[in-house]
Every structure is written in C-alpha cells, then in structure tokens.
N, C-alpha and C positions, 0 to 999 in steps of 0.2 A: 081770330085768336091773336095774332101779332098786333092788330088794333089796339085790343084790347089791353093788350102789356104795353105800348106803345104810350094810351091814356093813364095806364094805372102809373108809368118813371115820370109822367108830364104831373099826375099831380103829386106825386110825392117829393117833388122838388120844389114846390109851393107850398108844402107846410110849414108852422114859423120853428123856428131856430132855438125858443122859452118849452119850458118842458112842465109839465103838470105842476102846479105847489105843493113844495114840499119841503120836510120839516128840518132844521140845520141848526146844531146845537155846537156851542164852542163859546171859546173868551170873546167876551167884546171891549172894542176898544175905544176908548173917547178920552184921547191924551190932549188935546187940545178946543178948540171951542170947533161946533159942527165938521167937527171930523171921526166919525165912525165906522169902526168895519167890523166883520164878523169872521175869527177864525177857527176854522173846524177841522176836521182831520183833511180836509181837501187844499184848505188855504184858506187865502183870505177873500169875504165877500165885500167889496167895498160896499157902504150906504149911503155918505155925506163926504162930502169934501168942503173945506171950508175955500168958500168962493165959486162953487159950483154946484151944480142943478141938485137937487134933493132928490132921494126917490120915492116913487110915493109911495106913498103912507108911512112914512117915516114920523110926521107930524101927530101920528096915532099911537106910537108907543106909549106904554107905561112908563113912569118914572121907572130906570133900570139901579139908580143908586139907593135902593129901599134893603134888598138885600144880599149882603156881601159884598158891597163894592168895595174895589182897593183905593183910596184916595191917592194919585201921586203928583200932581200936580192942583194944590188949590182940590178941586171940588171934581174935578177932571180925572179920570186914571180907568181901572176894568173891572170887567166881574167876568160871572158865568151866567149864559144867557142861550136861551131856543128860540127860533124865529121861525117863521112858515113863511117861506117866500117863494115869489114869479123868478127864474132867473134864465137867461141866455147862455144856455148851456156852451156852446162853443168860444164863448169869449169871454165866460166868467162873470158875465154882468147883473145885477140884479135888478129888474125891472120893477118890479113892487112889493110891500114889507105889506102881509093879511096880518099877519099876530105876532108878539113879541110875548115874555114873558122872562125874567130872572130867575134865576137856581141859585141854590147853593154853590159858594166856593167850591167846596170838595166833591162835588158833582163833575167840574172839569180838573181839577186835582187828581181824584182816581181815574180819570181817563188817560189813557197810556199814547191815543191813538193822537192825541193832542200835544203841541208844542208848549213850553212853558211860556208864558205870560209874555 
C-alpha cells in the first residue's frame, strides 16, 4: 500500500505544468507591429512579442480587424476577441493558439469582469 502511494506522488509530479484547451475571451491587443496579447478577466496572455519567438499557431489566426476593430495607431490598436488556447498555467504562458475568432465590441464592453481597453 505505501508503494503504491509512494508511485502514485512519483508520478504526479511528472505531469506537465499546460492544462487542457481552453477557451479565453477578452480585448486583444496589437498596439504595435507583432505585438499581441490577450486580456481576460485573469490578465493578460501574452502571444507575440515583437523580436521574439511567436507562439504557435499564431500564423493561423483570422484576419481579427474585420470586426470591430479600434484602429489607434495606423492600422494597429484592439478589438474583442475568443481564443482556445494551450497555456502554462503556473507561469502564465501560452504555449499554442488552436482557434481564434473576433466578437463584437460590445461583447467585451458589457463584460464588467474585464478592464477597459
């Protein structure tokens, strides 16, 4: 019996650290060139950084400026946006973007649990 609990804390300390996909809806931001992140009622998830590593499937998104985008710089600025992502739950990280998809403005507008813009 002690074995037995002994194997079961050996492997449960060897599971990874990313938590099932799942779905995370909030402003998104792209104030600048490849710089993206995703803010929800939790924070923000970064996506891009300009100058560094992309994450994947980021290259898969839809065009997000189709509806409601705020333009504020040039062509650059936010909208409301749902993402289904991989992420590393202890560090906030988000490891891969499965689907992306735009909302309406007022989608994240009447959301109370969200920061403004």
């Amino acid at each position: 019996m002690r074995m037995a609990a002994l194997l079961l804390l050996a492997l449960g300390s060897t599971t990874p650290a990313w938590a099932a996909p799942e779905r995370r809806c909030g402003w998104l931001h792209n104030p600048t060139p490849a710089n993206w992140w995703l803010q929800d009622r939790d924070g923000p998830w970064v996506l891009s950084v300009q100058g560094g590593p992309e994450v994947a499937g980021m290259d898969g998104i839809p065009d997000m400026t189709t509806r409601g985008w705020v333009a504020t710089n040039g062509s650059y600025g936010y909208g409301c946006a749902c993402f289904v992502l991989e992420t590393e739950a202890a560090s906030r990280r988000v490891l891969r973007v499965i689907a992306a998809e735009s909302l309406p403005l007022g989608r994240c507008r009447g959301d109370r649990a969200l920061p403004a813009p």
